[in-house]
ZABAPA-397956 format. One record per residue (C-alpha): x, y, z; residue number from 1; residue in three letters. Coordinates in nm, 2 decimals, always signed. Last residue first. Layout:
N
east/north/up/seq/type
X/Y/Z/NUM/ALA
...
% end
This chain:
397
east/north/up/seq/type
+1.21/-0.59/+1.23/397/UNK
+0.91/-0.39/+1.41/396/UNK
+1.05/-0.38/+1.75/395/UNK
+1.03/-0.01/+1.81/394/UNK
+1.43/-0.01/+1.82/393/UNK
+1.45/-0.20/+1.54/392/UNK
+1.21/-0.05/+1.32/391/UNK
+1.39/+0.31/+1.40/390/UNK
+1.71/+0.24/+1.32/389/UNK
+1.63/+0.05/+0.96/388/UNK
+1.37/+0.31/+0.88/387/UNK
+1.63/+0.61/+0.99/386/UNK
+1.91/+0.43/+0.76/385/UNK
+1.65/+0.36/+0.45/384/UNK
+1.56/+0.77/+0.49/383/UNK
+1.99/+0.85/+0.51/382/UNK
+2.08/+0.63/+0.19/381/UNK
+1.77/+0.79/+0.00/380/UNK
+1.91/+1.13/+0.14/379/UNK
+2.29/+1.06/-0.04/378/UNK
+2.11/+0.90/-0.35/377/UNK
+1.94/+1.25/-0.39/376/UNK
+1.65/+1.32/-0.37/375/UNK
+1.43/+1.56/-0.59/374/UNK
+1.32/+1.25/-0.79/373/UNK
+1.07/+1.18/-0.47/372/UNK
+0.96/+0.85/-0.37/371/UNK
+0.64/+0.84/-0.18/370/UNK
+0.63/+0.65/+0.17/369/UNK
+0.32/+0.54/+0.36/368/UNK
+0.36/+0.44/+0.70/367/UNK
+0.14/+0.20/+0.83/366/UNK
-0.19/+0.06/+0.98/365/UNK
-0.27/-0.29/+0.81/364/UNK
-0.50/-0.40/+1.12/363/UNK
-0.74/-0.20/+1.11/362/UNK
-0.80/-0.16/+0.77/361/UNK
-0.70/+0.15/+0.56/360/UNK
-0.85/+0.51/+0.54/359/UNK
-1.03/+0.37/+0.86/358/UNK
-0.80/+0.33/+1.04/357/UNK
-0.44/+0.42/+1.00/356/UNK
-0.24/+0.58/+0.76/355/UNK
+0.12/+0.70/+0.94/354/UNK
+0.30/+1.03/+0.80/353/UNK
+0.69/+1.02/+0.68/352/UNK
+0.89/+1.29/+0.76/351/UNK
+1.25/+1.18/+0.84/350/UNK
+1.49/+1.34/+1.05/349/UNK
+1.53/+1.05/+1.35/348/UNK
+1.27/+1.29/+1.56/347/UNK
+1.06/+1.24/+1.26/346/UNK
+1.16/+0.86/+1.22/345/UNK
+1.03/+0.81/+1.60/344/UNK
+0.73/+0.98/+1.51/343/UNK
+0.61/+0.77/+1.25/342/UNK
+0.70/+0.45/+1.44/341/UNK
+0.56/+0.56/+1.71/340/UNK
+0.23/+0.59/+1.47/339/UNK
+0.25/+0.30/+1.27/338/UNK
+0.28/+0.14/+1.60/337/UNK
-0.01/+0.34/+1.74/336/UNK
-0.25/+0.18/+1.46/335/UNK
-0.16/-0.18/+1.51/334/UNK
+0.00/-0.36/+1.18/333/UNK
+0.33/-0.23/+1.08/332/UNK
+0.29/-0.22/+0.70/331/UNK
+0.56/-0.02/+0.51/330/UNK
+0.36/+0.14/+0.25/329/UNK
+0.61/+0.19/-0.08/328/UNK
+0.42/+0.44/-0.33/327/UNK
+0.72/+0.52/-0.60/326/UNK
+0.51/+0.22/-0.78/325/UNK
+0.47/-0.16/-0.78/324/UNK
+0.34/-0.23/-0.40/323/UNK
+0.23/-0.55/-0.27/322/UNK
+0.29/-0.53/+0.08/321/UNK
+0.55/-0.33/+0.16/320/UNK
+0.64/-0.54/+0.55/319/UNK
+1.01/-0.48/+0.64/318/UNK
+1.25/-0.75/+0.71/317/UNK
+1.56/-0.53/+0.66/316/UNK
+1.59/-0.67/+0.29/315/UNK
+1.25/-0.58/+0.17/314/UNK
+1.29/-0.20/+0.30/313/UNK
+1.62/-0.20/+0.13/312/UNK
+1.48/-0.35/-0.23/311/UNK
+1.19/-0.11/-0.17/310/UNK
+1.48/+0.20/-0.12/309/UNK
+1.72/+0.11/-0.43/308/UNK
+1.37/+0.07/-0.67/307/UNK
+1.20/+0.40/-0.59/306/UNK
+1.57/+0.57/-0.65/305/UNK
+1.59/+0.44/-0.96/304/UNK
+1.22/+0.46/-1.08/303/UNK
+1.21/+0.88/-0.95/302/UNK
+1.55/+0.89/-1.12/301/UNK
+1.39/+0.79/-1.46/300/UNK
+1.14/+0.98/-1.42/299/UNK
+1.33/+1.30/-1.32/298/UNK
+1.57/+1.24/-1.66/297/UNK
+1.33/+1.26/-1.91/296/UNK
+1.39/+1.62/-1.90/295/UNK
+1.19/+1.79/-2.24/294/UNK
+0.86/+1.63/-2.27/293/UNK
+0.81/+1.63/-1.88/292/UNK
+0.97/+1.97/-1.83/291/UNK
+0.72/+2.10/-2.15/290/UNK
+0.38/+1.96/-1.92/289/UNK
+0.52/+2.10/-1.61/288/UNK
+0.52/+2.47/-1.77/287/UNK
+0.18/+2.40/-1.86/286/UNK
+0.11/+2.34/-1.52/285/UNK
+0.28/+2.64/-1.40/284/UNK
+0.10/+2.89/-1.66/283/UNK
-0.21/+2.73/-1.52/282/UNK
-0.15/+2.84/-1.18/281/UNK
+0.00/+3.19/-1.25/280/UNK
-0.31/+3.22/-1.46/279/UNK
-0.55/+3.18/-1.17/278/UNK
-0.72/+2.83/-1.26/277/UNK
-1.10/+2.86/-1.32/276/UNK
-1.37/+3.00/-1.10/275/UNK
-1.62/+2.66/-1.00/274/UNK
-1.98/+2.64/-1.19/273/UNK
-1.94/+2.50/-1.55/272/UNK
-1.62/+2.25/-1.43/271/UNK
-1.85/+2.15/-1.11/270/UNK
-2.14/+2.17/-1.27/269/UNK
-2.00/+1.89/-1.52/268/UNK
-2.26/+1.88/-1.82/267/UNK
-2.12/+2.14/-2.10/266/UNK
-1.77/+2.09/-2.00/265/UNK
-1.79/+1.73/-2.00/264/UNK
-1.97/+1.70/-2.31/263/UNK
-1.76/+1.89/-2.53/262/UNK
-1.45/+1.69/-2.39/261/UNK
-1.60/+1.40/-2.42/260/UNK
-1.70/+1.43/-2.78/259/UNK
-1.37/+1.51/-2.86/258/UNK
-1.20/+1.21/-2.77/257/UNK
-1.01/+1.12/-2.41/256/UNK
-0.84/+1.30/-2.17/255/UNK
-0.96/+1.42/-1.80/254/UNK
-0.82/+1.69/-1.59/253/UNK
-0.74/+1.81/-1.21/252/UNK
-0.56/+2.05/-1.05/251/UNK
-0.28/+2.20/-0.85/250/UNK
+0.09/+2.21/-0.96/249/UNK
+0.38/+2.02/-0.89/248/UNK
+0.31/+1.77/-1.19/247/UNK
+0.33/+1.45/-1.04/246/UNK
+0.09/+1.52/-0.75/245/UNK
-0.13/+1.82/-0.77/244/UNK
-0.19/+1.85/-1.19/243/UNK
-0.46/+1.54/-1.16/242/UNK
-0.56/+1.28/-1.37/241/UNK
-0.84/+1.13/-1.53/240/UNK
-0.87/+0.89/-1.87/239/UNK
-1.20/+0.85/-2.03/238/UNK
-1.24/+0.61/-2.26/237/UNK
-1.00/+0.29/-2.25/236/UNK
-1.03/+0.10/-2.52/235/UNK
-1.11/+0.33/-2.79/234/UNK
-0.88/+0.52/-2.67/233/UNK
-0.63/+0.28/-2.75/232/UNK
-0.42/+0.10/-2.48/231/UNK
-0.04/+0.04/-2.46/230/UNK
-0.03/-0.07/-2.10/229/UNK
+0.18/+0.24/-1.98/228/UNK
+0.03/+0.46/-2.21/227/UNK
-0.33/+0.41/-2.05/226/UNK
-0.13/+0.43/-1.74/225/UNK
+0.01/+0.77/-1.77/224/UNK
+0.22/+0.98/-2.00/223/UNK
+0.56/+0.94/-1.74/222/UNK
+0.81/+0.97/-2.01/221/UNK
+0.67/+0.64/-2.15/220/UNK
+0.43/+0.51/-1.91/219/UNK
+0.39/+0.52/-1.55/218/UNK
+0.54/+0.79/-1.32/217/UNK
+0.44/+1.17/-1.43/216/UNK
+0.04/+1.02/-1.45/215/UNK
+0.01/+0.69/-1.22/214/UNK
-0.10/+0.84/-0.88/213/UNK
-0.38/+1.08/-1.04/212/UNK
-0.47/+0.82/-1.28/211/UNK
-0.84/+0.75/-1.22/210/UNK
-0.95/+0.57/-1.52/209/UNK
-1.29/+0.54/-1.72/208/UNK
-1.41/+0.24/-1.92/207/UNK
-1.70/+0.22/-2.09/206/UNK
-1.91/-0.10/-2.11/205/UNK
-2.01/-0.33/-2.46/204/UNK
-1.99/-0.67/-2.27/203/UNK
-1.64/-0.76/-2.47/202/UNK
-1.51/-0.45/-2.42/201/UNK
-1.52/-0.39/-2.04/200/UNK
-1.37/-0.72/-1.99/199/UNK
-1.06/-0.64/-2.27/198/UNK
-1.04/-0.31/-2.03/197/UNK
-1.01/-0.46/-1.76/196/UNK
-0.77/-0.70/-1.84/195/UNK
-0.56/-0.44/-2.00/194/UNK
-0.59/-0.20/-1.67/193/UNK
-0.45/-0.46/-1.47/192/UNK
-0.51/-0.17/-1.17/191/UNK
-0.14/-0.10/-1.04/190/UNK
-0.03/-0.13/-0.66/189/UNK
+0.08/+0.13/-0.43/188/UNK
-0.08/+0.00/-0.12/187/UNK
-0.26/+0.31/-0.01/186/UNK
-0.29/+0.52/-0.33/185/UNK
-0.41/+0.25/-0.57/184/UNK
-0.22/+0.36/-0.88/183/UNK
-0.49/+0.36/-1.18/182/UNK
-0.84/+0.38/-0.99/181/UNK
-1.12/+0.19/-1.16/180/UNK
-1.45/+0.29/-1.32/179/UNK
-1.64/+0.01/-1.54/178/UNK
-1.93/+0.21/-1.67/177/UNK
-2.24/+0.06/-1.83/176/UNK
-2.48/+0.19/-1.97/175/UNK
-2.86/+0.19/-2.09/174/UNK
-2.90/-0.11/-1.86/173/UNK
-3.12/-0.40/-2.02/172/UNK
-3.45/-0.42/-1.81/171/UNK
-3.41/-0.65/-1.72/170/UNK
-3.02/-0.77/-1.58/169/UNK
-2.89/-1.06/-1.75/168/UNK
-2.61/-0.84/-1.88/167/UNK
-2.56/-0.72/-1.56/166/UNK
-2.46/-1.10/-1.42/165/UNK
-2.16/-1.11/-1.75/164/UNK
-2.03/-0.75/-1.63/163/UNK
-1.99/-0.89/-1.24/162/UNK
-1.87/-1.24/-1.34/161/UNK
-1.56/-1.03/-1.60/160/UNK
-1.50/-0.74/-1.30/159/UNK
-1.44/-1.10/-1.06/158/UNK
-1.21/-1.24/-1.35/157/UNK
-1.05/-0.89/-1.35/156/UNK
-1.01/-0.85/-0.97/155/UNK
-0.79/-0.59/-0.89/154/UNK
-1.02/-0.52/-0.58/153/UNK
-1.29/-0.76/-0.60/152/UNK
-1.58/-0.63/-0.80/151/UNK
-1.87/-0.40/-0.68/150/UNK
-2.18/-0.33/-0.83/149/UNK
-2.38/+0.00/-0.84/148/UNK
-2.71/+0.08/-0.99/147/UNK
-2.70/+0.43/-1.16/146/UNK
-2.82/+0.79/-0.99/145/UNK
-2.50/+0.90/-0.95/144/UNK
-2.40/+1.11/-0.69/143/UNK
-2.29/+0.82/-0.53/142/UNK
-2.09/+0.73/-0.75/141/UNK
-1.87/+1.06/-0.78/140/UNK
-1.84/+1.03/-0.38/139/UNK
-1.67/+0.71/-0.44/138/UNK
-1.48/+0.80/-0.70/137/UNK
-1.34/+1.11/-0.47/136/UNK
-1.27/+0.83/-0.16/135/UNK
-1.08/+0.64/-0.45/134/UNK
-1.13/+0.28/-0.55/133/UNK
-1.07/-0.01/-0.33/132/UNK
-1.38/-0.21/-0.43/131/UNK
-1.29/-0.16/-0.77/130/UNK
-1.60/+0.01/-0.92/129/UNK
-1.90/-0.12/-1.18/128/UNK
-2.17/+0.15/-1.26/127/UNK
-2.48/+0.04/-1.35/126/UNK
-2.74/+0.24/-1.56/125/UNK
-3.08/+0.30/-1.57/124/UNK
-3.12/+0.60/-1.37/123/UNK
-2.80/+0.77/-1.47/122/UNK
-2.46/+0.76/-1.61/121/UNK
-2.19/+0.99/-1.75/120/UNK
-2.32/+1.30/-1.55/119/UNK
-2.27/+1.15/-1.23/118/UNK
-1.94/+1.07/-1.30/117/UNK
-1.81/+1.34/-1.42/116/UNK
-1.85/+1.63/-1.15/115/UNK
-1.76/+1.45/-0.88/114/UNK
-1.50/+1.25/-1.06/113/UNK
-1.32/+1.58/-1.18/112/UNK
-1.42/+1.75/-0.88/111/UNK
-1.19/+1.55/-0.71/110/UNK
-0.91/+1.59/-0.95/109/UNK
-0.96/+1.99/-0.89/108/UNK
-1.02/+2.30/-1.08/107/UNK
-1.10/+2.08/-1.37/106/UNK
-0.86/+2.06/-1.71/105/UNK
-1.02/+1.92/-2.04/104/UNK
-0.85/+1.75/-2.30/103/UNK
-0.88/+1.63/-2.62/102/UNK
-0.83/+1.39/-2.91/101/UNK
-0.55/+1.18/-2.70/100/UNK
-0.19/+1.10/-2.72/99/UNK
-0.11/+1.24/-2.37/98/UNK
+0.09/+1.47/-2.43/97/UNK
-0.07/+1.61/-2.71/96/UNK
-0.36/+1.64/-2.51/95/UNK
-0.21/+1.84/-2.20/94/UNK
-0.04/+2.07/-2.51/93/UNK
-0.36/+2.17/-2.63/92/UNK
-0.54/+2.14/-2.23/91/UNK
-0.28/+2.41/-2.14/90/UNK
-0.27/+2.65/-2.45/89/UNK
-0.71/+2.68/-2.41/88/UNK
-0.61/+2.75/-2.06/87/UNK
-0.32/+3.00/-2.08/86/UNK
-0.56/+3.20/-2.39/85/UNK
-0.80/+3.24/-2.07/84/UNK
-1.11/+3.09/-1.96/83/UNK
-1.23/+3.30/-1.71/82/UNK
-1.54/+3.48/-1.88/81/UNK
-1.88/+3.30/-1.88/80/UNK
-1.79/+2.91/-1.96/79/UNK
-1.47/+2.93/-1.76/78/UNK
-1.60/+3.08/-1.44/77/UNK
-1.49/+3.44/-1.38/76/UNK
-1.23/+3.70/-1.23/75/UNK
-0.95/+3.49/-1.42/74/UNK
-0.73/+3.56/-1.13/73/UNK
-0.33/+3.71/-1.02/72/UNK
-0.27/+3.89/-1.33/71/UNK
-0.26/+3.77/-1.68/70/UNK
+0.09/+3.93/-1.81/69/UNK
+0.30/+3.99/-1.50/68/UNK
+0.11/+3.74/-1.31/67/UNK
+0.21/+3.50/-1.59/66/UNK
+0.57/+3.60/-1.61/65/UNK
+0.58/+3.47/-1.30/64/UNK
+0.37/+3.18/-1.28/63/UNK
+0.63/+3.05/-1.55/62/UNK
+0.94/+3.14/-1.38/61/UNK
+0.82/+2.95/-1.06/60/UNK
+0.78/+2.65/-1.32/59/UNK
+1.10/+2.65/-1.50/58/UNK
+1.28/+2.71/-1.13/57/UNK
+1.11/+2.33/-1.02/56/UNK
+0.99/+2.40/-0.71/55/UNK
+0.68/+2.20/-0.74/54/UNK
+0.87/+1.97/-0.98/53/UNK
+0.99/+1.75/-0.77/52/UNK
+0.94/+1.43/-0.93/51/UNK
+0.65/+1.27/-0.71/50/UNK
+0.51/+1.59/-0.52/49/UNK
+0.27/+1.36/-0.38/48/UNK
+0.44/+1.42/-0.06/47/UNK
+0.57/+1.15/+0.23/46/UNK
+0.93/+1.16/+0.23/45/UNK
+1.08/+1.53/+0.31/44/UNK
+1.32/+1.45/+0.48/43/UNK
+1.37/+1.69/+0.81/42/UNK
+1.45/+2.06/+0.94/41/UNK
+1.27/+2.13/+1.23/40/UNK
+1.01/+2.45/+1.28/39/UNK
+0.71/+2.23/+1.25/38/UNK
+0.81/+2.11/+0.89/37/UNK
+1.09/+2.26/+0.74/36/UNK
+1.24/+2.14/+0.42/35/UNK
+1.48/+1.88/+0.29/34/UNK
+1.40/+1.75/+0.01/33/UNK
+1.15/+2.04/-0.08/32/UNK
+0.79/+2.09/-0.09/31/UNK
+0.84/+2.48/-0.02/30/UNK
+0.87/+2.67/+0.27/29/UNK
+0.78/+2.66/+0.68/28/UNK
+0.59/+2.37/+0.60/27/UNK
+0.27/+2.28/+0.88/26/UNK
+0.22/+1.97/+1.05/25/UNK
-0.15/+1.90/+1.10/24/UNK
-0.30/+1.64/+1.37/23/UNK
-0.57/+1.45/+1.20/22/UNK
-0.79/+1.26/+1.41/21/UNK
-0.78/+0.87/+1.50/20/UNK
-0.66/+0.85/+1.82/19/UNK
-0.99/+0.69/+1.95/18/UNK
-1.00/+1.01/+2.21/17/UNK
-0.93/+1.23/+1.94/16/UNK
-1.23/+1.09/+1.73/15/UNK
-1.45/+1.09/+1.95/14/UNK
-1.39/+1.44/+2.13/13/UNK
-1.44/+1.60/+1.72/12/UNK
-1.78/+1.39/+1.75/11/UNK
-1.87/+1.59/+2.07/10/UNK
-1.73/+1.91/+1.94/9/UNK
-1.93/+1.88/+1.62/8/UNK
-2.23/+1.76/+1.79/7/UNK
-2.28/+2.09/+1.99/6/UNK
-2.39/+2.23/+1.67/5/UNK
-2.76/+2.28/+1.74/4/UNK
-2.69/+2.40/+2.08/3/UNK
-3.01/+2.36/+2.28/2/UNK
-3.18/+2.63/+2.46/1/UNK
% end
């Protein structure tokens, strides 16, 4: 008899044999500067974990006391019985935070957009994405039942012919929503979220923001890009982040008016149908919220230190494309070179993972770097020494 499931191996074989599958290294301990990965002590230089805060002590106290107080689990969904007093506290301060109505916190950023999107707009509709948006937006849009249109990544004259073409469109769409990353992960770069939003406005479409990479880096005190560019609400209408990256935490969210909040949480399945945040999880992530209003000082170190290493990447000959952010790629080309060049810096005492095809294009493999407050100038000065080292030897500068 046939095996039903013998694809799995087959296309597992595939994608070893192209060298493009996932080989996992595993932490022996926290997301740390220097931590253990694989049983050797390296840099830690490739995490979300922005400004450190995942093992920040005001946090670990927080999921403390939490267990203590709330247990380990909410035992329920939040619309039947998990939503705790630490929730309703968490999306009161998330709001105030970030100068908006209201907010609501997901399980997950993913199932943010997944569980969003497709409630936002329908049959009828046409959504409008950067072309490099999100894997999660993506999946969000397609579980949509809108049109879809693509502009030029970045693009806001190419956003502006898109929005001006739908408005010739009969019958007239319902809605219209313009959805665009914030921080494009791979490249680092920064949507022109004004210009978008001043397109989105003049042919009557919403606009909604993923920030996952922006929120704890752009912006006064690291609100976000919506705060970064000085946008109203009314301008900008749904605004979506993430506790994982920035924050230290797990988790997504979305801020905006009232009305969106009511209506996401009564429309998302994945918000209405997923368990919500164990306490010691939410306790954390509000805990986050107070060391962003009260320690200025890890933004500010996450820019200086993001600035010292570009400017050294730039200055050895290093490729870092067009990035803006604590995101620096450092573009080598061929898959396998990002890859030797990637393993060369581990064995040099660096972690820093390679992104090859097809998460980018085929020929702009690399190694993606995220700055970390955590460091200090002592490890930036030993990363930008085991680039140097290591591109030269491989041949890349």
């Amino acid at each position: 008899m046939r095996d039903p499931t013998s694809f799995l191996a087959t296309e597992y074989r595939q994608l070893v044999d192209a060298d493009l599958d996932w080989k996992l290294r595993v932490l022996g301990g926290p997301s740390a500067p220097w931590c253990s990965v694989d049983g050797k002590k390296v840099l830690m230089f490739c995490s979300n974990n922005y400004l450190g805060l995942s093992n920040h002590p005001r946090l670990k106290a927080a999921a403390e006391e939490a267990i203590r107080t709330h247990g380990v689990g909410s035992g329920s969904v939040r619309p039947i019985a998990g939503t705790m007093d630490l929730h309703m506290e968490l999306e009161r301060r998330l709001a105030r935070f970030k100068g908006a109505e209201a907010s609501l916190v997901y399980q997950t950023g993913f199932a943010a957009n997944a569980g969003l999107i497709p409630q936002l707009v329908g049959e009828g509709d046409l959504i409008v994405s950067d072309e490099l948006n999100h894997g999660s937006i993506i999946d969000g849009v397609r579980l949509a039942r809108a049109e879809r249109a693509v502009y030029k990544h970045a693009d806001s004259s190419d956003l502006e012919r898109v929005l001006a073409a739908a408005e010739e469109h009969r019958p007239a769409y319902r809605r219209i929503l313009v959805i665009t990353d914030g921080v494009f992960s791979m490249d680092g770069d920064i949507a022109p979220l004004d210009r978008i939003a001043a397109a989105a406005a003049q042919h009557g479409a919403m606009v909604y923001v993923d920030d996952a990479h922006g929120e704890g880096v752009l912006g006064p005190g690291g609100r976000g890009i919506v705060s970064h560019f000085g946008l109203g609400r009314d301008r900008v209408h749904v605004e979506m982040g993430t506790f994982s990256k920035a924050f230290g935490v797990v988790g997504g969210h979305i801020s905006g008016s009232r009305d969106l909040v009511n209506f996401a949480f009564n429309k998302s399945r994945t918000w209405l149908l997923s368990g919500s945040h164990p306490p010691p999880v939410a306790a954390a992530c509000l805990a986050a919220v107070d060391v962003l209003e009260s320690e200025p000082e890890h933004v500010s170190r996450l820019w200086e230190h993001t600035r010292r290493f570009k400017k050294a990447m730039r200055d050895a000959g290093f490729n870092t494309g067009k990035s803006e952010t604590p995101i620096t790629p450092i573009i080598v080309g061929e898959s396998h070179r990002a890859k030797q060049l990637s393993d060369r810096l581990f064995e040099l005492g660096v972690f820093a993972l390679p992104i090859v095809y097809p998460m980018v294009a085929k020929d702009q493999a690399r190694i993606r770097t995220i700055m970390n407050a955590a460091l200090s100038g002592d490890d930036v000065g030993f990363a930008i020494t085991a680039f140097e080292k290591a591109g030269k030897e491989l041949g890349i500068v």
